[in-house]
mmCIF file of the N, C-alpha and C atoms, coordinates in Angstrom:
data_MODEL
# 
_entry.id   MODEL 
# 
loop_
_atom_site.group_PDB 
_atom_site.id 
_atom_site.type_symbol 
_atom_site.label_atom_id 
_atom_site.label_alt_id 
_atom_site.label_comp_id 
_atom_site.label_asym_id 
_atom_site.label_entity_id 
_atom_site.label_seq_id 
_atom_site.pdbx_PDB_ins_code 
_atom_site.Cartn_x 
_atom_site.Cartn_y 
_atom_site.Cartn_z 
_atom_site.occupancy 
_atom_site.B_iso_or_equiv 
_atom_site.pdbx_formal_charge 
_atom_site.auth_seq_id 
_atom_site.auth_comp_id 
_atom_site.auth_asym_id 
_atom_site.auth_atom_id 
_atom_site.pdbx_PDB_model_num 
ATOM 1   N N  . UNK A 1 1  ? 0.833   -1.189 0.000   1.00 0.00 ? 1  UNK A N  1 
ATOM 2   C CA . UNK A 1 1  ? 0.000   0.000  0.000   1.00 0.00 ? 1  UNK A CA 1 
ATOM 3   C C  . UNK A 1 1  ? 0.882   1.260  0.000   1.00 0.00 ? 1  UNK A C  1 
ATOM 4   N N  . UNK A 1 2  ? 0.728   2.030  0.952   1.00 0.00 ? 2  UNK A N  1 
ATOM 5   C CA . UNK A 1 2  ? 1.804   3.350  1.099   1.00 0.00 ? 2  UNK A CA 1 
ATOM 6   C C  . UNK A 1 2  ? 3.404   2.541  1.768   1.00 0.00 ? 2  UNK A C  1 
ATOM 7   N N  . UNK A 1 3  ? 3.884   3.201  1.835   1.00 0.00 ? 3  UNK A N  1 
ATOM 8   C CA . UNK A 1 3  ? 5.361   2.577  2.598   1.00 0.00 ? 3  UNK A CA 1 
ATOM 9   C C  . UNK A 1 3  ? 5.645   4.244  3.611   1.00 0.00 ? 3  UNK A C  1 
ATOM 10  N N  . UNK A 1 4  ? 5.121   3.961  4.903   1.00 0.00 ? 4  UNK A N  1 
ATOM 11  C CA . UNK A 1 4  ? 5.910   4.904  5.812   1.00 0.00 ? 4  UNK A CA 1 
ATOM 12  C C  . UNK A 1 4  ? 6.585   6.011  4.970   1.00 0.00 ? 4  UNK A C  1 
ATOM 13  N N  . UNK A 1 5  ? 6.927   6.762  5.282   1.00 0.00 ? 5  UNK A N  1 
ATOM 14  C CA . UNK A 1 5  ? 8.169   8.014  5.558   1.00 0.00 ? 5  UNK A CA 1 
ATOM 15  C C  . UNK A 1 5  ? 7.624   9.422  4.876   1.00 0.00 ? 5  UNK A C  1 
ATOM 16  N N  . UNK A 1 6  ? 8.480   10.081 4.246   1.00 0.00 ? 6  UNK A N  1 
ATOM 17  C CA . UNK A 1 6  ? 8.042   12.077 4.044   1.00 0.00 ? 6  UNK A CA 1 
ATOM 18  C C  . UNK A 1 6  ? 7.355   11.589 2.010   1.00 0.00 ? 6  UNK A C  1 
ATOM 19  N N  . UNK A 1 7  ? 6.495   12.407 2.343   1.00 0.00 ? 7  UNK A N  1 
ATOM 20  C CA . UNK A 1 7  ? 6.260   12.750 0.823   1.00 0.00 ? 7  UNK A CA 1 
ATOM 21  C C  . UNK A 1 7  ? 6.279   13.884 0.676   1.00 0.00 ? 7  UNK A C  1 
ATOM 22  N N  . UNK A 1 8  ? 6.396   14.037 -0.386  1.00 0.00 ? 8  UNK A N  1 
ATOM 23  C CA . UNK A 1 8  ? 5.697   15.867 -0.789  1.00 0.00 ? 8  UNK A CA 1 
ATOM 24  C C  . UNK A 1 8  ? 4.672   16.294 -1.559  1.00 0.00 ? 8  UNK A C  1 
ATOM 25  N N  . UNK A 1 9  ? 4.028   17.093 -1.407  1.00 0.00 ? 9  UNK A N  1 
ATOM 26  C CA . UNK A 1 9  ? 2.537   16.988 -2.523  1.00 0.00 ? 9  UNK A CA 1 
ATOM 27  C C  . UNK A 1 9  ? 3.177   18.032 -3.912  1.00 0.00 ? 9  UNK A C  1 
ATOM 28  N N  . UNK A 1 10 ? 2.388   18.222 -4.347  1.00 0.00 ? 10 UNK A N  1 
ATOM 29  C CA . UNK A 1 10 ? 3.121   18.594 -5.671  1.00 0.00 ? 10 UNK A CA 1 
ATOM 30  C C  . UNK A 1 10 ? 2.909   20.069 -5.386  1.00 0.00 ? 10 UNK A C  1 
ATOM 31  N N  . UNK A 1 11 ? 2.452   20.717 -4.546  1.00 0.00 ? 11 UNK A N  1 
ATOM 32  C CA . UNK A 1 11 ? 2.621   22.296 -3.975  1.00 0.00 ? 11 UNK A CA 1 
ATOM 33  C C  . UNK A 1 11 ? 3.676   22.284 -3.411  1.00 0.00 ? 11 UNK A C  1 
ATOM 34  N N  . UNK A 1 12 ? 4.589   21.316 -2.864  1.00 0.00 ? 12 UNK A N  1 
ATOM 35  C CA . UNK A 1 12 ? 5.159   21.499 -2.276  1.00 0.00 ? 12 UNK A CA 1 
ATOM 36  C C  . UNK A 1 12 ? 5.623   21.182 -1.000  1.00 0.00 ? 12 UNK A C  1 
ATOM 37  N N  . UNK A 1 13 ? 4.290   20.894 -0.092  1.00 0.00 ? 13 UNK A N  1 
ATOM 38  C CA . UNK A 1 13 ? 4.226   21.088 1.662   1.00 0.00 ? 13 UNK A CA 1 
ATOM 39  C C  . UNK A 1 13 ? 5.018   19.584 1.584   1.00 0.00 ? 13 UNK A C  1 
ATOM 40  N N  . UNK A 1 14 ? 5.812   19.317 3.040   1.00 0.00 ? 14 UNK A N  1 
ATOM 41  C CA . UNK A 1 14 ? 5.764   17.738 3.191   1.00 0.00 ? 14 UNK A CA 1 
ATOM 42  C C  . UNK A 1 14 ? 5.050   17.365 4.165   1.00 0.00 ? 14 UNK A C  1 
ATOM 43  N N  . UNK A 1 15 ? 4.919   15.789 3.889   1.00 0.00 ? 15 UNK A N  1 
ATOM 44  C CA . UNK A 1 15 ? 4.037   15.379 5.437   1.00 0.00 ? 15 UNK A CA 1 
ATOM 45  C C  . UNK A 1 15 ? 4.524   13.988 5.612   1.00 0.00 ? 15 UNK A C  1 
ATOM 46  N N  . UNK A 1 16 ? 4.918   14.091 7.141   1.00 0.00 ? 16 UNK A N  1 
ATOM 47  C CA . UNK A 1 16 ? 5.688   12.532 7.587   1.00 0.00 ? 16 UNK A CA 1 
ATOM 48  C C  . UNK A 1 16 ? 4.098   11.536 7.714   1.00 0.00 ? 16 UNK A C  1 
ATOM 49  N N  . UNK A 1 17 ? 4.463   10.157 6.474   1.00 0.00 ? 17 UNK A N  1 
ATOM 50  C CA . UNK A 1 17 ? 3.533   9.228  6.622   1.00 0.00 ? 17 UNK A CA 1 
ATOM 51  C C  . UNK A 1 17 ? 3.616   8.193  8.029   1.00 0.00 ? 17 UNK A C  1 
ATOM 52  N N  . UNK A 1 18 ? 2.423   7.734  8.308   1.00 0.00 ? 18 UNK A N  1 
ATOM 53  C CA . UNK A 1 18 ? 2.755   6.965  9.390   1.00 0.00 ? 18 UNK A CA 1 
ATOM 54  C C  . UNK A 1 18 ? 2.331   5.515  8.993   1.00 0.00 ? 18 UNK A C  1 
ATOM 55  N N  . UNK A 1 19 ? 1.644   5.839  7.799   1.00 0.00 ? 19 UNK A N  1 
ATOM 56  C CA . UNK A 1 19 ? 1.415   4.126  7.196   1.00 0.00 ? 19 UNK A CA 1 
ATOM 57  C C  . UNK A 1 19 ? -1.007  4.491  7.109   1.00 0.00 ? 19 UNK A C  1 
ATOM 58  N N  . UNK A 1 20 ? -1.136  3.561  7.065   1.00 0.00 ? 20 UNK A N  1 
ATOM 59  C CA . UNK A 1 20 ? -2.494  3.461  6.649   1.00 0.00 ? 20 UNK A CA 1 
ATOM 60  C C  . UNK A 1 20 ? -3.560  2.717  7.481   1.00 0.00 ? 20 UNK A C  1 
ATOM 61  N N  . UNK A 1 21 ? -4.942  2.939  7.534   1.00 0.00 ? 21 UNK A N  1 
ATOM 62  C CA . UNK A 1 21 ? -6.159  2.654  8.657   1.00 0.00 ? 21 UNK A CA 1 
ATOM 63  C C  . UNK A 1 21 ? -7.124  2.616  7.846   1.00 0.00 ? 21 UNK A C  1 
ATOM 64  N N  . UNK A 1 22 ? -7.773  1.236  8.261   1.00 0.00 ? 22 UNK A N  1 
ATOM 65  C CA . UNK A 1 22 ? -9.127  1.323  7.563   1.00 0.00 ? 22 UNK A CA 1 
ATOM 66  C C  . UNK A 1 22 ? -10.304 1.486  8.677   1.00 0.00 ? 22 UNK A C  1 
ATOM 67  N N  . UNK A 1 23 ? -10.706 2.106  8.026   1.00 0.00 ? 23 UNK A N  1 
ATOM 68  C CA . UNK A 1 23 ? -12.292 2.862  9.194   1.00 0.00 ? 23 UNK A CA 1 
ATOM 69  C C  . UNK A 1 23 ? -13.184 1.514  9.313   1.00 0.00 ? 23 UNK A C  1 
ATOM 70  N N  . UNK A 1 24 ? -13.584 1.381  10.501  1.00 0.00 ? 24 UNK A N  1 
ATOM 71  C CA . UNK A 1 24 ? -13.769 -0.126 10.804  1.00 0.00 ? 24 UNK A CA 1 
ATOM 72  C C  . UNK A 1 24 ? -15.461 0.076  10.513  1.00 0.00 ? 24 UNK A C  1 
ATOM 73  N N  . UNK A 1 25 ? -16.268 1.486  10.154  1.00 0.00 ? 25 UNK A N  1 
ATOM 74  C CA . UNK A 1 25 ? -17.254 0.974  9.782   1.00 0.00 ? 25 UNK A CA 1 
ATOM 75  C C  . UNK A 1 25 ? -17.946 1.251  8.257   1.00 0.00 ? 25 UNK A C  1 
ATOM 76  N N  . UNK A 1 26 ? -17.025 1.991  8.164   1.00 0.00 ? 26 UNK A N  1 
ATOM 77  C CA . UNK A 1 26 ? -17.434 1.840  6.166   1.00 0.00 ? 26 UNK A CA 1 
ATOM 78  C C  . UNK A 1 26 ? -15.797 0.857  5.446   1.00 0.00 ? 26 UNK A C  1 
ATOM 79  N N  . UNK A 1 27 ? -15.233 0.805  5.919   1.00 0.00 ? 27 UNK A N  1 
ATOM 80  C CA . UNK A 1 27 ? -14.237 -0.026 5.432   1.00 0.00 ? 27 UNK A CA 1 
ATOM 81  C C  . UNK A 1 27 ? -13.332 0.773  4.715   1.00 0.00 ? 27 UNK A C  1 
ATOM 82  N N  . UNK A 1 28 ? -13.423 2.342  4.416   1.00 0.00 ? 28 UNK A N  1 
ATOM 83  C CA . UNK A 1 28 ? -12.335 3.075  3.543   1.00 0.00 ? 28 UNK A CA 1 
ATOM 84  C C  . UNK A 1 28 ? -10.944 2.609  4.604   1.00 0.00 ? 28 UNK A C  1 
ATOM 85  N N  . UNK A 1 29 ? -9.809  2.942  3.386   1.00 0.00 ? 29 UNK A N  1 
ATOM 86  C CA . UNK A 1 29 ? -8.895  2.728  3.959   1.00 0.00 ? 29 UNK A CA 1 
ATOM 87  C C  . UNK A 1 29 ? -7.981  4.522  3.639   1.00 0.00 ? 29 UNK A C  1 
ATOM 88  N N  . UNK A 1 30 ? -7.401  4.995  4.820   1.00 0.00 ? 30 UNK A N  1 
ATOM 89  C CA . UNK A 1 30 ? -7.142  6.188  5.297   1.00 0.00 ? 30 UNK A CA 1 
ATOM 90  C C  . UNK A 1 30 ? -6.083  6.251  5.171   1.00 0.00 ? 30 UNK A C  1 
ATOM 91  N N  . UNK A 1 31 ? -5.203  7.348  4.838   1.00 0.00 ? 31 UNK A N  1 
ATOM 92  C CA . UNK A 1 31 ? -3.359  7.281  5.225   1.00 0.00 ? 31 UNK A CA 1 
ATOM 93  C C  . UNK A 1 31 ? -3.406  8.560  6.149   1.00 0.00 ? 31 UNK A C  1 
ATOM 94  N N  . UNK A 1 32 ? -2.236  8.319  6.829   1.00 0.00 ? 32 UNK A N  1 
ATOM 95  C CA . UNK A 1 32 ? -2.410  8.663  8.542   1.00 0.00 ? 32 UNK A CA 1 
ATOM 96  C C  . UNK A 1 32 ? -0.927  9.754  8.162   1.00 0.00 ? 32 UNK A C  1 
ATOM 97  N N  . UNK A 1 33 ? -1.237  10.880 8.589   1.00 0.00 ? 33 UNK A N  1 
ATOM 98  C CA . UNK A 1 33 ? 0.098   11.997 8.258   1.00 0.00 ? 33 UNK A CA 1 
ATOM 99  C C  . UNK A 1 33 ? -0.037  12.838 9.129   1.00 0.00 ? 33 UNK A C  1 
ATOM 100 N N  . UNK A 1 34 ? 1.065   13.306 9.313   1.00 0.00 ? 34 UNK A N  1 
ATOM 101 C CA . UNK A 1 34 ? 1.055   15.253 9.705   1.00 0.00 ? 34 UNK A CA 1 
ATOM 102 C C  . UNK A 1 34 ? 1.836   15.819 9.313   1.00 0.00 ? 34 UNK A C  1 
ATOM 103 N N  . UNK A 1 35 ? 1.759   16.848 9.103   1.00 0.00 ? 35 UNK A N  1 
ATOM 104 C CA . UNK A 1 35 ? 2.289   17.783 8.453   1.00 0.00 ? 35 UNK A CA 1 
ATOM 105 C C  . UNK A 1 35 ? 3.567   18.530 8.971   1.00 0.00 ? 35 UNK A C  1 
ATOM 106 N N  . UNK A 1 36 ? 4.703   18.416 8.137   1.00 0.00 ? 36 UNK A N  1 
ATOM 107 C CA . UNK A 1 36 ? 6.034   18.916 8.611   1.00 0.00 ? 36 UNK A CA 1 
ATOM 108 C C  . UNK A 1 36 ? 6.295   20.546 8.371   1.00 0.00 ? 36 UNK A C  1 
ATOM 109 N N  . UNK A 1 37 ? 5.578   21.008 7.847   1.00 0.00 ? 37 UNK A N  1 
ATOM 110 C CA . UNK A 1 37 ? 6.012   22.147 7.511   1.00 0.00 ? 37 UNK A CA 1 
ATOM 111 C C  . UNK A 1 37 ? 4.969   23.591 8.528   1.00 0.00 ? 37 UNK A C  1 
ATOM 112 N N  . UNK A 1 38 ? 4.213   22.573 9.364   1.00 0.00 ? 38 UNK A N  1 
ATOM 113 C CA . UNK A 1 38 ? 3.320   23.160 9.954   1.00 0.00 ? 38 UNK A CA 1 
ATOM 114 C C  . UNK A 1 38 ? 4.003   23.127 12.042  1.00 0.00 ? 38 UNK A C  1 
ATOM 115 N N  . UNK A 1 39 ? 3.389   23.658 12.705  1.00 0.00 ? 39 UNK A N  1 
ATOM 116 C CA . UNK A 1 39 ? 3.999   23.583 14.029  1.00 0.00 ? 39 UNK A CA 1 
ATOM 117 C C  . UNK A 1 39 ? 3.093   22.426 14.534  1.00 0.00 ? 39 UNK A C  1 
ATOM 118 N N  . UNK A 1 40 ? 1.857   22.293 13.948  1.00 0.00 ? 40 UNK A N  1 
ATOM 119 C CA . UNK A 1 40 ? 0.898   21.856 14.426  1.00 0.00 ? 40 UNK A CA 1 
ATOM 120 C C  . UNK A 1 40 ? 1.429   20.443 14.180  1.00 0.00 ? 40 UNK A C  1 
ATOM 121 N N  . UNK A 1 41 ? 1.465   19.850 15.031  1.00 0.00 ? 41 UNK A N  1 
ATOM 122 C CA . UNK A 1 41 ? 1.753   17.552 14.612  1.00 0.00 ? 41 UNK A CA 1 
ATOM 123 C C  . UNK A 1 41 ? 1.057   16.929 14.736  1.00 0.00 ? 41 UNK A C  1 
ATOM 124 N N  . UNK A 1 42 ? -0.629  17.560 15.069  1.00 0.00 ? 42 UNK A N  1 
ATOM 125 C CA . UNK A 1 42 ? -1.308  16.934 15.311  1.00 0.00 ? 42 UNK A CA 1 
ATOM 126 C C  . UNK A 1 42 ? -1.423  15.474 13.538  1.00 0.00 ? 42 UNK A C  1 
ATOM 127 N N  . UNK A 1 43 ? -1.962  14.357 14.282  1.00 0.00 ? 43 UNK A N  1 
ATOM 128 C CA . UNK A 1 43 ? -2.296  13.197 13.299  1.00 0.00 ? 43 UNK A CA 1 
ATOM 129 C C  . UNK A 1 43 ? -3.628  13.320 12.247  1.00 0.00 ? 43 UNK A C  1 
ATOM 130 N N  . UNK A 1 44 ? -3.452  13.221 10.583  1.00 0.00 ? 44 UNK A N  1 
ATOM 131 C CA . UNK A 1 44 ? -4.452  13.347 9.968   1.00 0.00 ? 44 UNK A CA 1 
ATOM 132 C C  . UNK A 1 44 ? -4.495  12.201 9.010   1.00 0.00 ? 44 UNK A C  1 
ATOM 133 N N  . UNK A 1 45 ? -6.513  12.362 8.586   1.00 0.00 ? 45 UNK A N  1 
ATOM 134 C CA . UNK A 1 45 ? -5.892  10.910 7.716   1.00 0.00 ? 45 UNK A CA 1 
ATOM 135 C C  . UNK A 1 45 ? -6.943  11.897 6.392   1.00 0.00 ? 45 UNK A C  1 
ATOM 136 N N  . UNK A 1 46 ? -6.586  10.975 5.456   1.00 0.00 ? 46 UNK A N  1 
ATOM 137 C CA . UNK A 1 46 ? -7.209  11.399 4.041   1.00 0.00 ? 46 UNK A CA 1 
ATOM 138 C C  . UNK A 1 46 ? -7.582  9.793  3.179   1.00 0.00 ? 46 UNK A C  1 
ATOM 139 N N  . UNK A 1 47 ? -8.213  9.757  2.543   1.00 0.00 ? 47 UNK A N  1 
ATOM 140 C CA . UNK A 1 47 ? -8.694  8.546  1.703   1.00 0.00 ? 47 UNK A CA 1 
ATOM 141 C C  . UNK A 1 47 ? -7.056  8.800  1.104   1.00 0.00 ? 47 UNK A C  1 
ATOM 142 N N  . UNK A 1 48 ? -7.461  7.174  0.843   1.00 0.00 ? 48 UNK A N  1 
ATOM 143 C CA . UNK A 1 48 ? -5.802  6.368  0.197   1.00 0.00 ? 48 UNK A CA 1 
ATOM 144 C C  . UNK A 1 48 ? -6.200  6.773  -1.504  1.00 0.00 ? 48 UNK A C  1 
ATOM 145 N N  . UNK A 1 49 ? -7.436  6.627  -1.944  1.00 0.00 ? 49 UNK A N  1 
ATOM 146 C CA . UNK A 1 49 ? -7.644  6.574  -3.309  1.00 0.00 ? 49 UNK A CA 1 
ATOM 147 C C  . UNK A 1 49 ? -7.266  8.569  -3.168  1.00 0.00 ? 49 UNK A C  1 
ATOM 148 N N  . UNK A 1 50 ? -7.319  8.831  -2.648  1.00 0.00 ? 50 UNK A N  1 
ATOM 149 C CA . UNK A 1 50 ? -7.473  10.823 -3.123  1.00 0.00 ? 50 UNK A CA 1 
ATOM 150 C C  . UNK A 1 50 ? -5.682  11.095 -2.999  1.00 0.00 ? 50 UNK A C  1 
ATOM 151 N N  . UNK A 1 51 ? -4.811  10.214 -1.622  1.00 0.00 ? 51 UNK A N  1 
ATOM 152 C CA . UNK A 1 51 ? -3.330  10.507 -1.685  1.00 0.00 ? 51 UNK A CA 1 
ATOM 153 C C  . UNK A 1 51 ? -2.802  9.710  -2.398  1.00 0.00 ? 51 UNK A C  1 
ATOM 154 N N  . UNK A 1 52 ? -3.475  8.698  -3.610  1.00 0.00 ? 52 UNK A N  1 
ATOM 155 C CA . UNK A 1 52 ? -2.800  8.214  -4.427  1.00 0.00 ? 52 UNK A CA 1 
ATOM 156 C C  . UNK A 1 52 ? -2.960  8.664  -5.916  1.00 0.00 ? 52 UNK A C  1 
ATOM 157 N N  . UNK A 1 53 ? -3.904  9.565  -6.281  1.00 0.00 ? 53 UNK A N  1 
ATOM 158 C CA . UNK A 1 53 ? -4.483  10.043 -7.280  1.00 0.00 ? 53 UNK A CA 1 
ATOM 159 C C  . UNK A 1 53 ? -3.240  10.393 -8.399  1.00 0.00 ? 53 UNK A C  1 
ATOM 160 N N  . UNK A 1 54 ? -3.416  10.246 -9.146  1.00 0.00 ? 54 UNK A N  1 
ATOM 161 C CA . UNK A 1 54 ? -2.855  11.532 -10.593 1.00 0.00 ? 54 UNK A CA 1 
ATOM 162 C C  . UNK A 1 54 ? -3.959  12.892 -10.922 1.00 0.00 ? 54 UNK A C  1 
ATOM 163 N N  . UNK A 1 55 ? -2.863  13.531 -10.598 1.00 0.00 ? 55 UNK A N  1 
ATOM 164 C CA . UNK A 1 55 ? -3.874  15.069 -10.610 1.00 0.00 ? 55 UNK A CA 1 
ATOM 165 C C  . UNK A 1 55 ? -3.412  16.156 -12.034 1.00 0.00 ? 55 UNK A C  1 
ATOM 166 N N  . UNK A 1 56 ? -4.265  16.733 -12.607 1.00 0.00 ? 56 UNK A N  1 
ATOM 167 C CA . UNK A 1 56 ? -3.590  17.846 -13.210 1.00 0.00 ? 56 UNK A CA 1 
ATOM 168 C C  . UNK A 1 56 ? -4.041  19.073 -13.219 1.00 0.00 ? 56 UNK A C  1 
ATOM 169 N N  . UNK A 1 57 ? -3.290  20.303 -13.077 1.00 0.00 ? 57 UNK A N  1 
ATOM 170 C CA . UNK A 1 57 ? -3.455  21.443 -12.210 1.00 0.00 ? 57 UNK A CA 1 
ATOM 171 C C  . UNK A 1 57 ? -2.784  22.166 -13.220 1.00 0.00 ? 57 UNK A C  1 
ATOM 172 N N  . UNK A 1 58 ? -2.957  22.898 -13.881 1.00 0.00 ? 58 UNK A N  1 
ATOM 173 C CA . UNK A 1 58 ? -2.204  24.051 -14.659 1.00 0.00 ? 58 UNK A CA 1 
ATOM 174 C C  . UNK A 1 58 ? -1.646  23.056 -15.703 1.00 0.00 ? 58 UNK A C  1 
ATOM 175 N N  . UNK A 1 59 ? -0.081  23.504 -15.710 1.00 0.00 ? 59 UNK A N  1 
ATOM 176 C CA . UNK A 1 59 ? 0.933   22.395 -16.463 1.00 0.00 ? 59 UNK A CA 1 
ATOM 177 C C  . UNK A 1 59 ? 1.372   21.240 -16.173 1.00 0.00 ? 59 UNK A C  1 
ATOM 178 N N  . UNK A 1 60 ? 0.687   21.018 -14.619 1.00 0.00 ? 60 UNK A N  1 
ATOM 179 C CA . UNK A 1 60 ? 1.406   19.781 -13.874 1.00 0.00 ? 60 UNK A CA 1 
ATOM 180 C C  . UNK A 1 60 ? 0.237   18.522 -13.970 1.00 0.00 ? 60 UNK A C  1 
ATOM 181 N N  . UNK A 1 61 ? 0.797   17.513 -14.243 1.00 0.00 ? 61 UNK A N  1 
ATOM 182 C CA . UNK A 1 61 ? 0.714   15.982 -14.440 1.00 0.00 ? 61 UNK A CA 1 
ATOM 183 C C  . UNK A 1 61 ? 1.256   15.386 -13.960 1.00 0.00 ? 61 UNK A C  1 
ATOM 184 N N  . UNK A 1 62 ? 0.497   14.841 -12.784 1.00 0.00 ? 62 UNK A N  1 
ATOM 185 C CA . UNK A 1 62 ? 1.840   13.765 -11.654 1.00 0.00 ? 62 UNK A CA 1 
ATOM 186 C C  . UNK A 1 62 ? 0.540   13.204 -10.579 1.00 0.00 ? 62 UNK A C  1 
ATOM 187 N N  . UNK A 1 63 ? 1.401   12.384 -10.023 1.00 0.00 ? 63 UNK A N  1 
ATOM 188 C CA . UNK A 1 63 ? 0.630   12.332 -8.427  1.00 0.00 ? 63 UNK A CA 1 
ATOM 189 C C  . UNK A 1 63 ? 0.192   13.425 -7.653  1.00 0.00 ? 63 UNK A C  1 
ATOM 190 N N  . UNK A 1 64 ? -0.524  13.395 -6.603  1.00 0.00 ? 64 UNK A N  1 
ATOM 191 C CA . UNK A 1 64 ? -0.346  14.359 -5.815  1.00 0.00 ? 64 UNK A CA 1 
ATOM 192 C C  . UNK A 1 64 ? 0.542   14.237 -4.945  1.00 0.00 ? 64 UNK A C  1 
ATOM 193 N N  . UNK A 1 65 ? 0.891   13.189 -4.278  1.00 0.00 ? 65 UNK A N  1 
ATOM 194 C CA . UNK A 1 65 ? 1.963   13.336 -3.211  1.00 0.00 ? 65 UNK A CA 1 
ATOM 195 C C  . UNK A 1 65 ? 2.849   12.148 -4.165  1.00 0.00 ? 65 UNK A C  1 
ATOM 196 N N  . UNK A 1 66 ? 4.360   12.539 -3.588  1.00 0.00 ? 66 UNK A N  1 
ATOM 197 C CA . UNK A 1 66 ? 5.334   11.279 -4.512  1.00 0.00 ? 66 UNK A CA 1 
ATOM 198 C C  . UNK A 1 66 ? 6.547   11.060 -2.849  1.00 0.00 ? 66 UNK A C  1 
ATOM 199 N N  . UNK A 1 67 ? 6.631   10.103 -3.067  1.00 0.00 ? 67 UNK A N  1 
ATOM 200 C CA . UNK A 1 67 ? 7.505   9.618  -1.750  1.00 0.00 ? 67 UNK A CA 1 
ATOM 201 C C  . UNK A 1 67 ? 9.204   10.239 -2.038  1.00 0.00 ? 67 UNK A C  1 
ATOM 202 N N  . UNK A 1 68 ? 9.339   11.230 -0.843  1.00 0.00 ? 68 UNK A N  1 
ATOM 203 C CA . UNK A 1 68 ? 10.791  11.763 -0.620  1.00 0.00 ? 68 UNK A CA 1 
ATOM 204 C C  . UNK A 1 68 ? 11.590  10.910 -0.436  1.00 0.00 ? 68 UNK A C  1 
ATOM 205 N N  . UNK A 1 69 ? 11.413  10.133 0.550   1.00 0.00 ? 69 UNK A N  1 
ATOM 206 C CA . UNK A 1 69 ? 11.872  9.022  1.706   1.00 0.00 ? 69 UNK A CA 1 
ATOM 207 C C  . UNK A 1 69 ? 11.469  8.290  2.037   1.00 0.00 ? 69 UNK A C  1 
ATOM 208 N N  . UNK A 1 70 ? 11.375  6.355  2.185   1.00 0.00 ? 70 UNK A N  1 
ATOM 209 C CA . UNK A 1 70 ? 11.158  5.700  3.012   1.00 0.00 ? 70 UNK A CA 1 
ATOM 210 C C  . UNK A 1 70 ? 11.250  5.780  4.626   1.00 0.00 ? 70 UNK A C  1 
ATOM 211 N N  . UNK A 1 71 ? 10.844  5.283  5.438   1.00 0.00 ? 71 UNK A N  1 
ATOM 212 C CA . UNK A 1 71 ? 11.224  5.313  6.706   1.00 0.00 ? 71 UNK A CA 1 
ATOM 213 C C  . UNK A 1 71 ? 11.253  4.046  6.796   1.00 0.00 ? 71 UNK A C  1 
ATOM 214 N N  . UNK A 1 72 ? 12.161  2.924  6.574   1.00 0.00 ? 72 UNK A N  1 
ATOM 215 C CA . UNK A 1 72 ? 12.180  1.707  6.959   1.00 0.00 ? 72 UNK A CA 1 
ATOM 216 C C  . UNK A 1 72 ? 12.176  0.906  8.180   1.00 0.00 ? 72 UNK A C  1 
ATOM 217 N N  . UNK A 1 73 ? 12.493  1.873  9.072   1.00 0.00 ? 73 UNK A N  1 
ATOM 218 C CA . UNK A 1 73 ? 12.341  1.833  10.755  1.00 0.00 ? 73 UNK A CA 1 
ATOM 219 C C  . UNK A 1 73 ? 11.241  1.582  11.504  1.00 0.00 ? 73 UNK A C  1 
ATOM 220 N N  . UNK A 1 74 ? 10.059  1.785  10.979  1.00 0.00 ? 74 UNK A N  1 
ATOM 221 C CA . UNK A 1 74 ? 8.945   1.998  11.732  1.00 0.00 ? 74 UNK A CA 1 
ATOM 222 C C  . UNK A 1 74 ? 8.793   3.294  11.677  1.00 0.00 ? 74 UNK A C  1 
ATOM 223 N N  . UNK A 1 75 ? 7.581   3.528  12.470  1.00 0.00 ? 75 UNK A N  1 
ATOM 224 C CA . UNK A 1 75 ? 6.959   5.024  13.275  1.00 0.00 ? 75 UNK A CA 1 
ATOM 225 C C  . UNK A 1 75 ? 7.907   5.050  13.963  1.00 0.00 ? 75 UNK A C  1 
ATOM 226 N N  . UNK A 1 76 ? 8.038   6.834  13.818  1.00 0.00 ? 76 UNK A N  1 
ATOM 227 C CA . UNK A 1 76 ? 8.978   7.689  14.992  1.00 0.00 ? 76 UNK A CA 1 
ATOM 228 C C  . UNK A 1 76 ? 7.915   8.088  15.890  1.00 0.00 ? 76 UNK A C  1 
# 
């Protein structure tokens, strides 16, 4: 599915992944982040199908988020 660690969205921001959750009563499955560029660390999740998307926005054609880094360690 996702693999842990920093992505970046194609604006720019990064956000440390913590890996993925499925909502135990509709069954979506969620990816679990917060945001590095913010003070705030609080934990967020977003549908897996919307942080895995291909988006296009002006001239840009890509993912929305693309993986910086693995974190092969686990959660920090």
């Amino acid at each position: 599915m996702i693999k842990p660690g920093v992505y970046v969205h194609f604006k720019g921001g990064r956000y440390n992944v913590l890996g993925t959750a499925v909502h135990r009563d509709s069954g979506r499955v969620d990816v679990i982040y917060h945001k590095l560029y913010s003070e705030d660390r609080s934990w967020e999740s977003k549908p897996l199908s919307e942080f895995t998307e291909t988006i296009t926005r002006g001239d840009y054609t890509g993912p929305r988020y693309r993986l910086e880094w693995a974190n092969t360690d686990g959660p920090k």
